[in-house]
N, C-alpha and C positions, 0 to 999 in steps of 0.2 A: 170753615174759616180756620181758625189756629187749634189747634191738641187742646183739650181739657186739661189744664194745667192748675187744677180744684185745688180751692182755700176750704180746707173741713170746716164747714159748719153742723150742727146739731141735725137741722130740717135736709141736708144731702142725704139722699138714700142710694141705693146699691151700689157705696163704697166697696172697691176688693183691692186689697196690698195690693203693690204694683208686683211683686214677687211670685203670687198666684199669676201672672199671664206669662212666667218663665214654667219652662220641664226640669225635672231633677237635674237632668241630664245635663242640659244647658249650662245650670249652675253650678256644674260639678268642673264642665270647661271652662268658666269662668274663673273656678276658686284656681284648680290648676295652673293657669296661664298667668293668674297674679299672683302665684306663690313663685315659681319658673324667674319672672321678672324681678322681686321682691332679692330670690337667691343670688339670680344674676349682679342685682345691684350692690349685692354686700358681698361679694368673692371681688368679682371685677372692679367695683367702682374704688378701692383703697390702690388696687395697681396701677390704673390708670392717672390718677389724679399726683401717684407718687412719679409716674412716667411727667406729666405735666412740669412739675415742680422742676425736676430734673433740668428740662430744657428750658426752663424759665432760668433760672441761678445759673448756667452754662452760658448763657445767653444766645444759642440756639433758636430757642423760640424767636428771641426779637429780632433777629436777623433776617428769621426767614419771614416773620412781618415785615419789614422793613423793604425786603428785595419783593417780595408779593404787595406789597403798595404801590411800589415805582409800578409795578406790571397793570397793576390799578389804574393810574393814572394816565397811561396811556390809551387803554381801553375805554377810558371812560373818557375823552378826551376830545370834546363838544366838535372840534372842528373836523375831525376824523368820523364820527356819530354822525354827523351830519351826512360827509362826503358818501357814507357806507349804507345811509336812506335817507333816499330823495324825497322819501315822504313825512319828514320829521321839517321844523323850521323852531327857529328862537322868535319869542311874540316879545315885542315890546310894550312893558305898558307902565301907563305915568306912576305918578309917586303919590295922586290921590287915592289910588285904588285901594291899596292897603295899608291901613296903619300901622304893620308890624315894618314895614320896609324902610322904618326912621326918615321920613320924607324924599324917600329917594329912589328913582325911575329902575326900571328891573325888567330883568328876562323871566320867560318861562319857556319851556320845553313843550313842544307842542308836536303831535303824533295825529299825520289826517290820513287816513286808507278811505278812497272814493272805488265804487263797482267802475269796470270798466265803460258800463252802459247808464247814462244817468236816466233817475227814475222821479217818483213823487213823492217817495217812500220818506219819513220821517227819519231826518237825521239823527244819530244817539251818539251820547256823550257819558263817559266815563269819569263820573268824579272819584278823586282817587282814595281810598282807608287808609286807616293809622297805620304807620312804617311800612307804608308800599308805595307805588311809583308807578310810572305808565309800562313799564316792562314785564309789571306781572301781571298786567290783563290782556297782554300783546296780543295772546292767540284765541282770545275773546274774541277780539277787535279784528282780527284777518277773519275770523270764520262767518263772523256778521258780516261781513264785505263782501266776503265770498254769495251770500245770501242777497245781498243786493244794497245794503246799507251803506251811508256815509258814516264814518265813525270818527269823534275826534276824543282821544286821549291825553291828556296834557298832568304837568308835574306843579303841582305848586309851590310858590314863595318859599323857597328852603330845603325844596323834596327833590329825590334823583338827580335828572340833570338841568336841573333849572337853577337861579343864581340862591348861591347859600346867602342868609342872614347874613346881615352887617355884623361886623364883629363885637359890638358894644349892643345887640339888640337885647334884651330884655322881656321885652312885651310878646306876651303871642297874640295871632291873629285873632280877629272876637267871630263872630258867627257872620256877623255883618261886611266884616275886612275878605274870608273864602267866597262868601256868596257874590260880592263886587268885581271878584277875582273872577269867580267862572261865568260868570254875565260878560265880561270882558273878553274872555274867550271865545264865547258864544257869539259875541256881537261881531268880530273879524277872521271868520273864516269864509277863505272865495268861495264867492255863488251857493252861500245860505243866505236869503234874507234875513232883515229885524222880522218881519213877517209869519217866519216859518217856527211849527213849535216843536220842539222836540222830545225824544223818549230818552230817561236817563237811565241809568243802569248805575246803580247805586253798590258798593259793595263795602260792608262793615259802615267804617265811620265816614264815607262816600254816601249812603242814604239819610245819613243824618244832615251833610253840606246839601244836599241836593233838597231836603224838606226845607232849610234856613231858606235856600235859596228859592224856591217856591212862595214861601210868604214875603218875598221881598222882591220878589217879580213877578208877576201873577202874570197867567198868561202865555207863559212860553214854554211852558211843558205837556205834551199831551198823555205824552206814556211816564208810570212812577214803579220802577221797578226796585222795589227793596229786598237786597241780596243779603237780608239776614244783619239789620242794621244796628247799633246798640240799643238796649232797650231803656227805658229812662228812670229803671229802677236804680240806677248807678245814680242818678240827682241826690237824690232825700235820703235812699240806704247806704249808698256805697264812696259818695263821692269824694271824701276826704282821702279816703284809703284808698282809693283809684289815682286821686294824684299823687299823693303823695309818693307812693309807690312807684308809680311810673317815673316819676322825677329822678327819685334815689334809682333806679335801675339802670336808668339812660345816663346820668352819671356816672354811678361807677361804670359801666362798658366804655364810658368815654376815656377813663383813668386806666383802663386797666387793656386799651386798645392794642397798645406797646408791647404786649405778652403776646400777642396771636389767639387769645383763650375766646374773643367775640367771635373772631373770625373762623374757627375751630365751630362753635355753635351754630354760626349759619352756614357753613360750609353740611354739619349731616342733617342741619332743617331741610333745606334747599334739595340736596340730594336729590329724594325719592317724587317731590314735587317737578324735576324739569320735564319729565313725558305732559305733564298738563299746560307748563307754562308755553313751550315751544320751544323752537329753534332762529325767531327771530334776533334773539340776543343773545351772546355768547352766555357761558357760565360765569365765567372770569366778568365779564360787566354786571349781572344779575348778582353775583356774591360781591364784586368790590364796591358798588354803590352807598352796600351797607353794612360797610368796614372805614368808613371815613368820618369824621369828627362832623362833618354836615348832618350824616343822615342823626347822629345823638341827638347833635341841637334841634333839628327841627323836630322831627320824634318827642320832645320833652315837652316842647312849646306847646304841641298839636294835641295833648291831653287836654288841654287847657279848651282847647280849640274847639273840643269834640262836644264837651259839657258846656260848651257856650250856644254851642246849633241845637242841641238837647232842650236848654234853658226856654232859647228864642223859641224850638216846637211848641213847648209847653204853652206857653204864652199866645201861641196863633192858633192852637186848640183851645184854649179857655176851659168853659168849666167839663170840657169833652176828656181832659188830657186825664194820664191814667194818675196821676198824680194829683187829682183834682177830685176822682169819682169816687163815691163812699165805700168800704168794703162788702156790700151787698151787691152793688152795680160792678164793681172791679172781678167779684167773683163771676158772676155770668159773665161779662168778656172775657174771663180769662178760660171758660167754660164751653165755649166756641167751637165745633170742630171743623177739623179742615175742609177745602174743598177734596182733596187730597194729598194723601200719605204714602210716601214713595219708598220705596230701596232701590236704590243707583250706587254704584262707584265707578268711575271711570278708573282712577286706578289700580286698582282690582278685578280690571274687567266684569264689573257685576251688570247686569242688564236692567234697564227699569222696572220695576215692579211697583203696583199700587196693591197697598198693603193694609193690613184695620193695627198693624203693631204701633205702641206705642210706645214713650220715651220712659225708659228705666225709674226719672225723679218723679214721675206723674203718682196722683195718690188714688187714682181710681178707673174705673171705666163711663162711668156717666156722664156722657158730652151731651151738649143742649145745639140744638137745629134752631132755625132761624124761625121754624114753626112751631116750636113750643110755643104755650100760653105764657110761660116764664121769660121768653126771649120777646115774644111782639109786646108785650108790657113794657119791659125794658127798652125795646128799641123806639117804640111812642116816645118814652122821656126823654131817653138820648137825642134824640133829634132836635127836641125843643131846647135843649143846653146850647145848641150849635152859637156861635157869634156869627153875625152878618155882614160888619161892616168893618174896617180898620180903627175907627174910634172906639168899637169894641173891647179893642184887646189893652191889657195890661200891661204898659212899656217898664214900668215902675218896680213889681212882684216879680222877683226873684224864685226859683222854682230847686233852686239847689242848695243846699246848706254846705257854703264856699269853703275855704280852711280861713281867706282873711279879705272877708267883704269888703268893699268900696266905694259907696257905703256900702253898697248892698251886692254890687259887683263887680267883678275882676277887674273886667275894660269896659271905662266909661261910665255914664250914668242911668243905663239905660240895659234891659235884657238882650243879650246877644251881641254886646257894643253899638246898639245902632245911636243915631243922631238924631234930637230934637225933631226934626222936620222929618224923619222918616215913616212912611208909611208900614205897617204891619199887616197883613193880609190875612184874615182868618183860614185858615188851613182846611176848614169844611167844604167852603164854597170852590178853592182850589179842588180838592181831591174830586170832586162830584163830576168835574167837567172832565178828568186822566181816568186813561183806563190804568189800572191801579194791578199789580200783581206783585207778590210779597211768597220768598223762601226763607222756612224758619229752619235753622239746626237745632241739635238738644244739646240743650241747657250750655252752650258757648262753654264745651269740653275742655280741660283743663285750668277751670277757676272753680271749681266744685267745690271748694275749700272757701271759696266768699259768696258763690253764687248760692242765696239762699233761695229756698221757696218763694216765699214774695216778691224775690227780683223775677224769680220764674213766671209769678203772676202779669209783674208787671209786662215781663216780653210777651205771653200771650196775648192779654187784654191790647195790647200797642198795637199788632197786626190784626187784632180786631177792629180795634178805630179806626185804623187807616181803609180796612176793606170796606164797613158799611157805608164810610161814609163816599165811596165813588159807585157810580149805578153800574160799573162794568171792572168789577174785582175779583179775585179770584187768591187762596192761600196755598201755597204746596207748603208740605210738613214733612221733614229728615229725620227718622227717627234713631237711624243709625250713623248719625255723620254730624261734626264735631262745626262748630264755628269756623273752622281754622281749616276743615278742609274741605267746605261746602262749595266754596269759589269755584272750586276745582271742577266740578261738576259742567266743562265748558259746554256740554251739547244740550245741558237740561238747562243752561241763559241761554243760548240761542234757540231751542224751542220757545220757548216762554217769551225772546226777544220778537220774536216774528207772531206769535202767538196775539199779542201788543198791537201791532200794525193790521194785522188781520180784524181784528176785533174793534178796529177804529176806522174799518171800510176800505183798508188800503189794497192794493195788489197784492192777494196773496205771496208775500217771497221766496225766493228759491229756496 
């Protein structure tokens, strides 16, 4: 299942630094490459930023934002989008469906690639992560097609090229409003039945919308594929500072759009990223989608949004959720080892390799098997914690320490925004029936500076719940490859995609 991602206790035995599984040598290229970088940053980085300033006071800079906007808006420019794929369409839908859309009927951008030959195969659907959009899973979605799949990608309430936020909105979506949202989708695409279930392909804050929406539709997913989803140590450890943060960040890039210096930023993110994303979308629409005051607003909202599906997990796990389990039980989950541990880079041309290397933050080598005497103990209990029933679950118990509860939550009165009358679905009974497969990164690379060890526990122990409890799961574990560039890994989701389908008796797929 997940890396040994070990909380030291007294009774842990054959601890070894994580540093004993490096060579001298290694760590000599190591110190190297971040002194090099370190030098670079303070020779270079005062000329550059004084080069910035320059064309900002010239007014240079805003110009040439200014003229690279209009060029924006063209490219990005629904009615030409359309005309340039015939396999994209605008979904109407009412003004019940989401609460953030201030009572008011709205598009979304909807992306269907069908095989040429139809089959039996489980259609899959792309819910999309925080500040990304259907464009950067594009060549996902064509290579699964290629493979035999129906695939439907779609942009939500505020994201890419779906309708931005009313301009007085406020509110962000609750867990309840995205999950309503992609039921909605799901329910009007030609020739899928309400009948048919499908495999989701979740990626970041995409497997957290596709869990909400699992406990609040039970039933219609057969494949749960978690591409590395947040883990929900950001609730109780991190979460004040995760909004907060994200807030002030999206803000100011909104204040300071006028300079060209956001655009500047994803322009060399983007870069080295376009051999993975493809060539369905121009550069110019992949960079200007998020250079526009839309994509800040939604982006700010959707923090909000991501801790609210988190919340709602919590709550449809019960006393299962990692948030819940004592620090003896937390440590064996998080003590787990993978099914397997891989080295891939596609861009790097690196080839697969299963590997015993582990993640640099990890504090030892002593991973626990499902046949330890210490594991089947624990997994006797764990089972019995399970909830059964939707009267089970705790609509009430909040699961995150908010910045300014309402009473006790954001949106609503209830976890996850849901309604009085809504059912909750325990999330055990769900997972048992999907076949279940789960990519972890280490340690969600570059937040190392907040991500503590205990959030570390909490991401392993999370892809341990999720895998025991479906009878046909399975974990891969990156022990070289960052959050942020796991996605990318497009042949190791399509494996894994078909992997899915096979393993649920379908047609082997091409």
């Amino acid at each position: 299942m997940v890396p040994g991602m070990l909380v030291p206790t007294s009774g842990d035995a054959g601890l070894v630094p994580i540093q004993q599984q490096f060579s001298l040598r290694k760590s000599i290229a190591i110190i190297s490459k971040t002194t090099f970088q370190l030098l670079t940053v303070i020779i270079i980085g005062p000329i550059v930023l004084l080069l910035l300033l320059i064309l900002v006071v010239t007014g240079i800079a805003p110009f040439l934002e200014w003229y690279l906007s209009s060029l924006d808006a063209k490219a990005l420019h629904r009615d030409d989008v359309l005309k340039h794929h015939p396999e994209m369409f605008l979904l109407h839908v009412p003004a019940d469906v989401n609460g953030a859309s201030c009572g008011k009927a709205y598009h979304l951008m909807v992306r269907l690639t069908k095989p040429p030959e139809m089959n039996d195969l489980p259609p899959v659907i792309f819910p999309g992560g925080l500040a990304s959009n259907l464009m950067t899973m594009s060549r996902h979605q064509d290579e699964l097609t290629k493979c035999g799949f129906t695939v439907v990608n779609f942009d939500r309430l505020g994201v890419g090229l779906s309708d931005a936020y009313d301009r007085n909105a406020t509110r962000p979506p609750s867990a309840f409003d995205v999950a309503n949202e992609m039921h909605h989708v799901m329910t009007h695409i030609d020739g899928i039945g309400d009948d048919m279930k499908w495999i989701q392909v979740g990626g970041s804050m995409g497997s957290n919308v596709a869990t909400a929406f699992a406990c609040l539709h039970p039933n219609r997913l057969c494949g749960f594929f978690n591409l590395d989803g947040l883990p929900h140590a950001f609730l109780q450890i991190q979460c004040k500072k995760f909004l907060k943060d994200g807030k002030v960040i999206m803000n100011v890039m909104r204040k300071i759009r006028w300079t060209g210096l956001p655009r500047l930023a994803f322009t060399m993110a983007i870069q080295p990223l376009l051999p993975m994303i493809g060539d369905v979308f121009t550069k110019r629409q992949l960079i200007g989608v998020m250079c526009r005051d839309q994509f800040f607003t939604a982006t700010g909202l959707e923090y909000t949004t991501l801790m609210s599906c988190c919340d709602l997990e919590c709550a449809a796990w019960g006393p299962q959720a990692t948030t819940e389990v004592d620090a003896c039980h937390l440590r064996i989950m998080a003590s787990l080892e993978p099914d397997e541990s891989v080295i891939v880079s596609e861009g790097k041309q690196i080839k697969r390799d299963v590997t015993q290397l582990r993640s640099k933050s990890e504090l030892g080598t002593r991973y626990l098997t499902r046949q330890d005497p210490e594991f089947i103990e624990f997994e006797s209990q764990f089972r019995s914690m399970s909830l059964s029933a939707p009267g089970d679950v705790d609509r009430h118990k909040t699961h995150c320490n908010w910045p300014q509860p309402n009473p006790s939550h954001p949106i609503g009165s209830y976890v996850g925004g849901v309604k009085l009358n809504t059912q909750i679905h325990p999330l055990a009974s769900e997972f048992k029936s999907m076949a279940v497969r789960i990519m972890c990164a280490r340690d969600y690379t570059g937040l190392e500076r907040d991500y503590t060890q205990e959030a570390r526990n909490h991401a392993a122990a999370r892809c341990t719940l999720q895998s025991l409890s479906s009878d046909n799961a399975k974990v891969y574990y990156y022990p070289e490859l960052s959050h942020l560039n796991l996605w990318q890994q497009v042949g190791e989701v399509v494996t894994i995609t078909k992997d899915i389908a096979s393993s649920l008796g379908f047609r082997a797929p091409r």
